[in-house]
C-alpha positions, 0 to 999 in steps of 0.5 A, a space after each residue: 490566278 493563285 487563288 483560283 490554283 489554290 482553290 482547285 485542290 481544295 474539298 468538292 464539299 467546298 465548292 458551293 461554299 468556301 471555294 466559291 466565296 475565295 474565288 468571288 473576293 478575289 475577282 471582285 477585288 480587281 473587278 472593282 478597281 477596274 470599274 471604279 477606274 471608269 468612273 468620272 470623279 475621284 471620289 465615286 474611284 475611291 468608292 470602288 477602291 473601298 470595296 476592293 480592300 474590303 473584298 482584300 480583307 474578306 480574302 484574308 479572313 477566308 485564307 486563314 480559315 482555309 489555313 487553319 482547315 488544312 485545305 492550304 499548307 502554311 507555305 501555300 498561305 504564306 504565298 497566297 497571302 503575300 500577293 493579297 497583301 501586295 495587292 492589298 498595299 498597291 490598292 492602298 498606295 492608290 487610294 490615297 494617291 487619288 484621295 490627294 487628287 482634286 476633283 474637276 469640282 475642286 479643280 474648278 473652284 481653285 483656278 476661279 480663286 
């Protein structure tokens, strides 16, 4: 939601552009994470985790070049950017919970030992 606020003072000449892009690596990062939830096996799970830190480090990179046009001030940034990052540490703490985790594959092979 902060992107979306943010975005929204932004320049109209943006809004095909940068504005757009924002707000598509925002969504796509919780998108991905709620699809890949769906998915039967951890690993196709991590897949989606994968790219939503990729859509987390796209946001970054789009921030600091908003940042840097003066679309956000330094305090805006620092705000927006610390709920990416938390959000960047959260889907992390996840990925490498569920990398630890067996698939019903391996959880097969190691009761039949």
């Amino acid at each position: 939601m902060a992107v979306y606020r943010e975005t929204r003072r932004w320049p109209a000449a943006e809004q095909y552009g940068l504005t757009s892009q924002a707000r598509r690596s925002a969504y796509s990062a919780a998108a991905n994470i709620a699809e890949g939830a769906a998915k039967r096996g951890s690993r196709e799970f991590r897949r989606f985790l994968d790219i939503s830190l990729g859509s987390l480090s796209e946001l970054s990179y789009i921030l600091q070049l908003a940042r840097d046009l003066r679309y956000l001030k330094p305090e805006e940034w620092g705000e927006v950017e610390a709920l990416r990052d938390h959000a960047g540490r959260l889907t992390w703490g996840l990925y490498r919970v569920i990398d630890r985790t067996p698939t019903p594959a391996q959880r097969k092979v190691s009761v039949g030992t």
